[in-house]
MARLOKE-952472 format. One record per residue (C-alpha): residue number from 1; residue in one letter; chain; x, y, z. Coordinates in nm, 2 decimals. Example, Ala and Ser with C-alpha at 12.3 -4.5 7.8 and 13.67 -1.06 7.14 Angstrom:
residues 2
+-----+---------+--------+--------+--------+--------+
| num | residuo | cadena |     c1 |     c2 |     c3 |
+-----+---------+--------+--------+--------+--------+
|   1 |       a |      A |   1.23 |  -0.45 |   0.78 |
|   2 |       s |      A |   1.37 |  -0.11 |   0.71 |
+-----+---------+--------+--------+--------+--------+
This chain:
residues 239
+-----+---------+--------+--------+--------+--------+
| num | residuo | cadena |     c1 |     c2 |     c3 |
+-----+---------+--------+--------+--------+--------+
|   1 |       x |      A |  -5.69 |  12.69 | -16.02 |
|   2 |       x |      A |  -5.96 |  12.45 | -15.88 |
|   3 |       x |      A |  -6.18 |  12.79 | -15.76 |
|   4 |       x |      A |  -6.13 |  12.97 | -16.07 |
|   5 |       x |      A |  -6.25 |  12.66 | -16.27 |
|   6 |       x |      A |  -6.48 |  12.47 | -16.05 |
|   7 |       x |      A |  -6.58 |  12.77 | -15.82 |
|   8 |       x |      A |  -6.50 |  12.60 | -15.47 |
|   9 |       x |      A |  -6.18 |  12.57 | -15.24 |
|  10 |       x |      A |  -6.11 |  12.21 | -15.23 |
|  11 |       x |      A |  -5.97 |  12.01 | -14.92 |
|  12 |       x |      A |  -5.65 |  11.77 | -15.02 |
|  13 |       x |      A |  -5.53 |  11.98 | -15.32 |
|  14 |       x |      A |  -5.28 |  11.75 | -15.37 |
|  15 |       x |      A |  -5.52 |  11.49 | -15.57 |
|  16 |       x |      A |  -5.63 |  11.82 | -15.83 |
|  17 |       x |      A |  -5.24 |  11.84 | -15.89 |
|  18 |       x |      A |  -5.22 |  11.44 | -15.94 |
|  19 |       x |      A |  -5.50 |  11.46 | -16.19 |
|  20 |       x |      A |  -5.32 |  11.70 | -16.41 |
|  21 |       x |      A |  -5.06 |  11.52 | -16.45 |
|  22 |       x |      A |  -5.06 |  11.32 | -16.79 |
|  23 |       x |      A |  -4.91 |  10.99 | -16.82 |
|  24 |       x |      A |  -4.64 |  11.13 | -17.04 |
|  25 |       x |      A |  -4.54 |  11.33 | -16.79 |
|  26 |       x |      A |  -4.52 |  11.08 | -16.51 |
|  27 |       x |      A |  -4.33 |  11.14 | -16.14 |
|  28 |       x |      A |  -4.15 |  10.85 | -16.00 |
|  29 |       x |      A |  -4.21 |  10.80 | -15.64 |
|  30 |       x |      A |  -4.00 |  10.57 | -15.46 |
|  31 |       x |      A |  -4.05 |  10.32 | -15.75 |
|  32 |       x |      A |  -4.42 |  10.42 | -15.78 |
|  33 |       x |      A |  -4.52 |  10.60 | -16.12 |
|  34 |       x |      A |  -4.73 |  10.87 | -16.07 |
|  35 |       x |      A |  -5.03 |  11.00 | -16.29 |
|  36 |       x |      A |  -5.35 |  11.09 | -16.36 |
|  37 |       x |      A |  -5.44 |  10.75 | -16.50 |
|  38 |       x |      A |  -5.59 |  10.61 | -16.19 |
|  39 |       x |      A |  -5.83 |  10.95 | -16.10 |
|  40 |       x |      A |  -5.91 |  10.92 | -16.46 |
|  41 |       x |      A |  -6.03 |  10.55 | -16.40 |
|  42 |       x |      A |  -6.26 |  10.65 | -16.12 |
|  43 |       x |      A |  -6.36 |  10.97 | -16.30 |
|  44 |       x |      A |  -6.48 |  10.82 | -16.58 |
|  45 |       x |      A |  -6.74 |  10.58 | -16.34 |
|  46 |       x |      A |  -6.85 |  10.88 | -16.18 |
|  47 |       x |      A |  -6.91 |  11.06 | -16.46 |
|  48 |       x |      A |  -7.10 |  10.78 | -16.61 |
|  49 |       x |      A |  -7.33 |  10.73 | -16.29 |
|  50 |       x |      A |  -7.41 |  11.12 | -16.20 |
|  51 |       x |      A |  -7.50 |  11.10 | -16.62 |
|  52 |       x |      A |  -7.70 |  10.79 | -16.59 |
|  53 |       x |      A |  -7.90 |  10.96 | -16.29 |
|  54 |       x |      A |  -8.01 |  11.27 | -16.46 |
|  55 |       x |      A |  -8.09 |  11.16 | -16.82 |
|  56 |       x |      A |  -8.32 |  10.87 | -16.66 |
|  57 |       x |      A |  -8.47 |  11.18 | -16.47 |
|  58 |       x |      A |  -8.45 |  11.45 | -16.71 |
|  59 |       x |      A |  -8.61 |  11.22 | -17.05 |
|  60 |       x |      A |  -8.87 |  11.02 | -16.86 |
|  61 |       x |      A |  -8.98 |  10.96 | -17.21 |
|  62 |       x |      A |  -8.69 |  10.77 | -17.38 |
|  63 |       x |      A |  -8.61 |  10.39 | -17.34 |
|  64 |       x |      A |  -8.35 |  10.23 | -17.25 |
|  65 |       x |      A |  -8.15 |  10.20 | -17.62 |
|  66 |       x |      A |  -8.20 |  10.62 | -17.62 |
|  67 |       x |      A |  -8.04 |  10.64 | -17.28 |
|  68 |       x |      A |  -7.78 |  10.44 | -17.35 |
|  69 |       x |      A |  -7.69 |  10.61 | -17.70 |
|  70 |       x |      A |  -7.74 |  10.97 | -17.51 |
|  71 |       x |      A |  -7.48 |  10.86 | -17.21 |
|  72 |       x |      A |  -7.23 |  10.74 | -17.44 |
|  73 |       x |      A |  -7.22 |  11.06 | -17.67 |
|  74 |       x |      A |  -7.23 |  11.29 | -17.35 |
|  75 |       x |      A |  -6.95 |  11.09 | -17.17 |
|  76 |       x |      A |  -6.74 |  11.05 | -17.51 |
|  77 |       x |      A |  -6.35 |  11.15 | -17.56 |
|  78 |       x |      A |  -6.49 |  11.37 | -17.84 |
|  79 |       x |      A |  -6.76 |  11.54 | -17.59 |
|  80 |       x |      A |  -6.52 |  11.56 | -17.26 |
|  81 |       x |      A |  -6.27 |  11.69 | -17.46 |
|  82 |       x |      A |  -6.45 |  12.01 | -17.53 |
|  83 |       x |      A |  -6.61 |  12.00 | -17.19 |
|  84 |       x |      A |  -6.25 |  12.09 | -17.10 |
|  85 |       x |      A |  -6.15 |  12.32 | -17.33 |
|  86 |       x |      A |  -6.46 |  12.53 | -17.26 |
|  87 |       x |      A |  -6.42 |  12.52 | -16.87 |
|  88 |       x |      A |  -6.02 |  12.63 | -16.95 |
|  89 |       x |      A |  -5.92 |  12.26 | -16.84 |
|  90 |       x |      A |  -5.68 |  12.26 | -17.12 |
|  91 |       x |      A |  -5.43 |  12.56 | -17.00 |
|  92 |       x |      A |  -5.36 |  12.34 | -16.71 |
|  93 |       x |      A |  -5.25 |  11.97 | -16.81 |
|  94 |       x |      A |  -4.90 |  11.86 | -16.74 |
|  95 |       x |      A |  -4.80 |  11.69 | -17.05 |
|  96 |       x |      A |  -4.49 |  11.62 | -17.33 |
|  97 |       x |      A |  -4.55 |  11.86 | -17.54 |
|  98 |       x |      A |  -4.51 |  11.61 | -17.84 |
|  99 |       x |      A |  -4.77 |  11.40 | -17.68 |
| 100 |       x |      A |  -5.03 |  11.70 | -17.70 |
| 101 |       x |      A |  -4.99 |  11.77 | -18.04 |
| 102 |       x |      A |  -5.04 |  11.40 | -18.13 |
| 103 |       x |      A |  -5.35 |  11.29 | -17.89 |
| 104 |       x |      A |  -5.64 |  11.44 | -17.88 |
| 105 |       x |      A |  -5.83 |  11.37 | -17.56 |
| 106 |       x |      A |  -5.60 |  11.39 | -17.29 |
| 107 |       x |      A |  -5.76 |  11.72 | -17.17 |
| 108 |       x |      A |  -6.09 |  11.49 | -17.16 |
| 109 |       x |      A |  -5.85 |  11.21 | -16.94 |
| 110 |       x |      A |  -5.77 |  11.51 | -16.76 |
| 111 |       x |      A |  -6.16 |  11.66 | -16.68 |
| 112 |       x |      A |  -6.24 |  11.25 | -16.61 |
| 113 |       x |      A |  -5.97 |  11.22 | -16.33 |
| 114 |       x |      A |  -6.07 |  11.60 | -16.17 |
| 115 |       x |      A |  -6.38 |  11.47 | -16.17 |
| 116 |       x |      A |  -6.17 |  11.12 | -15.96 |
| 117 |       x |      A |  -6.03 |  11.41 | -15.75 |
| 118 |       x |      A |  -6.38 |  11.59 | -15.69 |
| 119 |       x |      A |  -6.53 |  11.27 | -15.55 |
| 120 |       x |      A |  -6.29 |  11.20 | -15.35 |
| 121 |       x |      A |  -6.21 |  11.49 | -15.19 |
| 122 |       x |      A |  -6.57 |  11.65 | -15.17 |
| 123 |       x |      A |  -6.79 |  11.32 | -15.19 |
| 124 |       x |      A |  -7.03 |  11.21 | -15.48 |
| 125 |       x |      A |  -7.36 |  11.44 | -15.41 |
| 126 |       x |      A |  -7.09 |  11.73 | -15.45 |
| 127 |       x |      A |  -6.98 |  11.62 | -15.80 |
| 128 |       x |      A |  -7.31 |  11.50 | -15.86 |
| 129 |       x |      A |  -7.44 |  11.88 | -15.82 |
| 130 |       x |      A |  -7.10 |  12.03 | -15.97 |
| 131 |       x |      A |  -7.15 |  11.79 | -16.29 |
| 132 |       x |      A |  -7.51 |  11.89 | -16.37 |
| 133 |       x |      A |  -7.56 |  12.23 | -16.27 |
| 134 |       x |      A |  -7.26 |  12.38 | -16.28 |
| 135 |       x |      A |  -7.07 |  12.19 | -16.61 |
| 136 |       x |      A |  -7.31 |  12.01 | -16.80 |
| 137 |       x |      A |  -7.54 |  12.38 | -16.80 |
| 138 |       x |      A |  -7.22 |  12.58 | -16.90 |
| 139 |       x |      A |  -7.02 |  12.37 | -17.11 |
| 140 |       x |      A |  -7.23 |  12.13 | -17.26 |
| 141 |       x |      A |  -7.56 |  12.14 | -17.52 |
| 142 |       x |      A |  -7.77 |  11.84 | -17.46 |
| 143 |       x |      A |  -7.93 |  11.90 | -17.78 |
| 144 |       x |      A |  -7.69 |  11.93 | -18.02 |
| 145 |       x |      A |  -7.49 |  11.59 | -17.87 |
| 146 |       x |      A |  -7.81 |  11.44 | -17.87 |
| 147 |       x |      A |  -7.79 |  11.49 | -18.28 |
| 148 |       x |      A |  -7.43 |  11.43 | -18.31 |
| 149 |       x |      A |  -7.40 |  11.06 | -18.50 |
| 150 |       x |      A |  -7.08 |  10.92 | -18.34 |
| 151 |       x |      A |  -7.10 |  10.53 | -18.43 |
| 152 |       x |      A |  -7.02 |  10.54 | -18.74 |
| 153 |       x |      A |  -6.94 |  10.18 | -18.74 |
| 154 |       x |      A |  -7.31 |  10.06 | -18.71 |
| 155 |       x |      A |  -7.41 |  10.29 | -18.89 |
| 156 |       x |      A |  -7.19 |  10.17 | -19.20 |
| 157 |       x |      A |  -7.29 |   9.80 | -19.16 |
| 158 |       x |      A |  -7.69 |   9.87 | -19.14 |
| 159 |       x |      A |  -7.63 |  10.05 | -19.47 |
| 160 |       x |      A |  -7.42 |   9.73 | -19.61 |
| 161 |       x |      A |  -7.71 |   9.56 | -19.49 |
| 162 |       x |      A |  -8.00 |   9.75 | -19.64 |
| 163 |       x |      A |  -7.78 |   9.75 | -19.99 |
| 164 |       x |      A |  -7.66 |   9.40 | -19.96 |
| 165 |       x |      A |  -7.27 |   9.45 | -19.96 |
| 166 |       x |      A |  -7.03 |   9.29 | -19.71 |
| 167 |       x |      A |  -6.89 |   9.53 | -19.45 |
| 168 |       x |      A |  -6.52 |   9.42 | -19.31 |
| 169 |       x |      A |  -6.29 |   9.59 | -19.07 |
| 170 |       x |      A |  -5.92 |   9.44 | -19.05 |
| 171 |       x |      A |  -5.77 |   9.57 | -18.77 |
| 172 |       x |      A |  -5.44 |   9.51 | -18.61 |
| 173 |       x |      A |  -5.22 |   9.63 | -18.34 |
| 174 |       x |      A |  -4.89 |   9.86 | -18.38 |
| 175 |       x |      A |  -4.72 |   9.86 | -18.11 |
| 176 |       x |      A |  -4.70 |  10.14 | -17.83 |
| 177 |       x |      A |  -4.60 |  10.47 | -17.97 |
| 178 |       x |      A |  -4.24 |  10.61 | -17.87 |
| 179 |       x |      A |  -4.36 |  10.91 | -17.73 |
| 180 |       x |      A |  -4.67 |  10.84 | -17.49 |
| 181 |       x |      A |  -4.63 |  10.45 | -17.42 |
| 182 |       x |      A |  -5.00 |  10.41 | -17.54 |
| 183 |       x |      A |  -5.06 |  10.11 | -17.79 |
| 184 |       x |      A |  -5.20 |  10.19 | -18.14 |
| 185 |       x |      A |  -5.39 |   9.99 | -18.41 |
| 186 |       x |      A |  -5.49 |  10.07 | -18.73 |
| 187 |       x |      A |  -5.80 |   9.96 | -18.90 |
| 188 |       x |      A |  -5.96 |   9.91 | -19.28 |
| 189 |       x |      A |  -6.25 |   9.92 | -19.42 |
| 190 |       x |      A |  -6.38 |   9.73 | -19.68 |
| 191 |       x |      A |  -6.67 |   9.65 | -19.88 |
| 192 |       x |      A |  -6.69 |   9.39 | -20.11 |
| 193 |       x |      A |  -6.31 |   9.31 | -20.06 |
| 194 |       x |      A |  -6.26 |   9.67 | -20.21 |
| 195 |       x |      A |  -6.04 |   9.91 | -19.92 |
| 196 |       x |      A |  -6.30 |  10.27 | -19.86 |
| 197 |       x |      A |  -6.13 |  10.36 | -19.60 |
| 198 |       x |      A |  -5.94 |  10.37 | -19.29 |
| 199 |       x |      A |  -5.82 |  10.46 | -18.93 |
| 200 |       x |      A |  -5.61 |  10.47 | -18.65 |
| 201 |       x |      A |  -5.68 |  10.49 | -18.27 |
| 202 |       x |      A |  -5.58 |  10.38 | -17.93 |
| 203 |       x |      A |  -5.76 |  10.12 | -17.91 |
| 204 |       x |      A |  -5.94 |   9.85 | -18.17 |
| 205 |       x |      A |  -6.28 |  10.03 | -18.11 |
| 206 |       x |      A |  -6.12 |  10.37 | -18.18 |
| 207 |       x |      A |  -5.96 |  10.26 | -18.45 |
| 208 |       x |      A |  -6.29 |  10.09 | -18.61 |
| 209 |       x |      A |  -6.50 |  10.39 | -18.52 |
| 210 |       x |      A |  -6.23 |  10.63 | -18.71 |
| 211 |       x |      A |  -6.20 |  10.40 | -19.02 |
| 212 |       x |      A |  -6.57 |  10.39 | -19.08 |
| 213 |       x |      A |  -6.60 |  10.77 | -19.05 |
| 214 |       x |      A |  -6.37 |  10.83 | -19.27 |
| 215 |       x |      A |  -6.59 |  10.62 | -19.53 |
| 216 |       x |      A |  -6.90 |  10.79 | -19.36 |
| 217 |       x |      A |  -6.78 |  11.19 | -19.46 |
| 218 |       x |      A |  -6.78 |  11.05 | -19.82 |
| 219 |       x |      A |  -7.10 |  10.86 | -19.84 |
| 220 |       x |      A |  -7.29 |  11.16 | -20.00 |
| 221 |       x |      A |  -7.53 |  11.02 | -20.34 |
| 222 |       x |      A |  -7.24 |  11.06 | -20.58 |
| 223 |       x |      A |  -6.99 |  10.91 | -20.39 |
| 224 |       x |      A |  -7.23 |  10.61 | -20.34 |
| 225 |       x |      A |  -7.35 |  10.56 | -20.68 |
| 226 |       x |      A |  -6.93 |  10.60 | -20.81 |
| 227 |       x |      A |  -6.81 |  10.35 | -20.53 |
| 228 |       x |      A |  -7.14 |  10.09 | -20.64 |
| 229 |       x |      A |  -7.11 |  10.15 | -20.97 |
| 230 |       x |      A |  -6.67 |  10.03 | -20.90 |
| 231 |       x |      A |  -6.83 |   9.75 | -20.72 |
| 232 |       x |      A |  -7.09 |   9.61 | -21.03 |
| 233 |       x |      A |  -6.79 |   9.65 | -21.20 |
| 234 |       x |      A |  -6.54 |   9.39 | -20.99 |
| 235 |       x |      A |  -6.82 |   9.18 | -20.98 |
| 236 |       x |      A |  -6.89 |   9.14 | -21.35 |
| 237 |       x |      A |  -6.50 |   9.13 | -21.42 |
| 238 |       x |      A |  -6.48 |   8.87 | -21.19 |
| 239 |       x |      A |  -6.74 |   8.61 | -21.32 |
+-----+---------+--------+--------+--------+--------+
């Protein structure tokens, strides 16, 4: 599998087997669970440097706050996610099937704690060269995730801002889910005390993010000028 995917014959293929295995699918070991979730740990600081290292390199041009906004959409659950679908990552996960159906980036976990595996069995100027000429040039389009907009969040507030309305998330935690033991919140939007939207996620800035996109898919002119016209409305009935 590692050869077919990667194109090289790895060492200790027992870590390539460890990092496909999702936490919903976890082996106990002599009282030891065992998952991916530790590869995906290290994986996701590796990915993170070698990406660091070559966008400082290949935009000598952008500053810091473009670097920064580039590395995060690159090294996203959105963008790994396909990363792994394209490279076939996804045929291979160990996982409850229910879990699948219900997560969406845990073929993403999975490519961050290969990439764990890859480091550690093959060192990091390997995966450094693996990453970038191998993955990045097959399975990923600088350019078009340079123009995706993935914070919705800020981008929400700066338009509060610019039109003077408050911007308010409410989030709160749900508990773990049944089925893959991760914990859940739910957040809400609202502007001007009035509810526009809202989201789940596995985490509060997951959650956050997904509530104000779902607000951001409807913020075309009309759906502005209806939700401030609702707004002009509260406000006079309330004075």
């Amino acid at each position: 599998m590692v050869d077919d995917i990667f194109g090289f014959i790895p060492n200790n293929i027992e870590l390539y087997k460890l990092a496909l295995i999702h936490k919903s699918a976890s082996i106990v070991v002599n009282g030891q669970t065992i998952n991916n979730e530790r590869l995906e740990f290290l994986g996701d600081a590796v990915i993170e440097s070698v990406t660091s290292d070559y966008l400082f390199i290949e935009y000598p041009e952008y500053d810091e706050g473009r670097l920064t906004q580039l590395r995060s959409k690159i090294v996203s659950r959105q963008s790994l996610n396909g990363v792994a679908k394209k490279l076939g990552l996804d045929k291979c996960v160990i996982c409850n099937h229910s879990v699948s159906l219900s997560q969406k980036h845990i073929f993403g976990d999975a490519f961050e704690a290969m990439m764990g595996a890859i480091y550690l069995d093959q060192g990091y100027n390997f995966v450094n060269r693996l990453l970038i000429n191998k993955i990045y040039a097959v399975a990923l389009s600088l350019e078009e995730v340079d123009e995706v907009e993935t914070d919705f969040k800020s981008r929400l507030i700066e338009w509060g801002q610019k039109n003077h309305h408050s911007i308010v998330f409410r989030t709160k935690g749900l508990g773990k889910s049944a089925s893959a033991g991760a914990h859940a919140f739910r957040s809400v939007v609202l502007i001007d005390n009035l509810e526009v939207g809202h989201g789940t996620g596995e985490s509060k800035k997951e959650a956050e993010q997904s509530a104000a996109q779902s607000v951001a898919k409807e913020m075309n002119d009309e759906i502005c000028a209806r939700l401030l016209d609702r707004l002009d409305r509260l406000e006079a009935s309330a004075k």
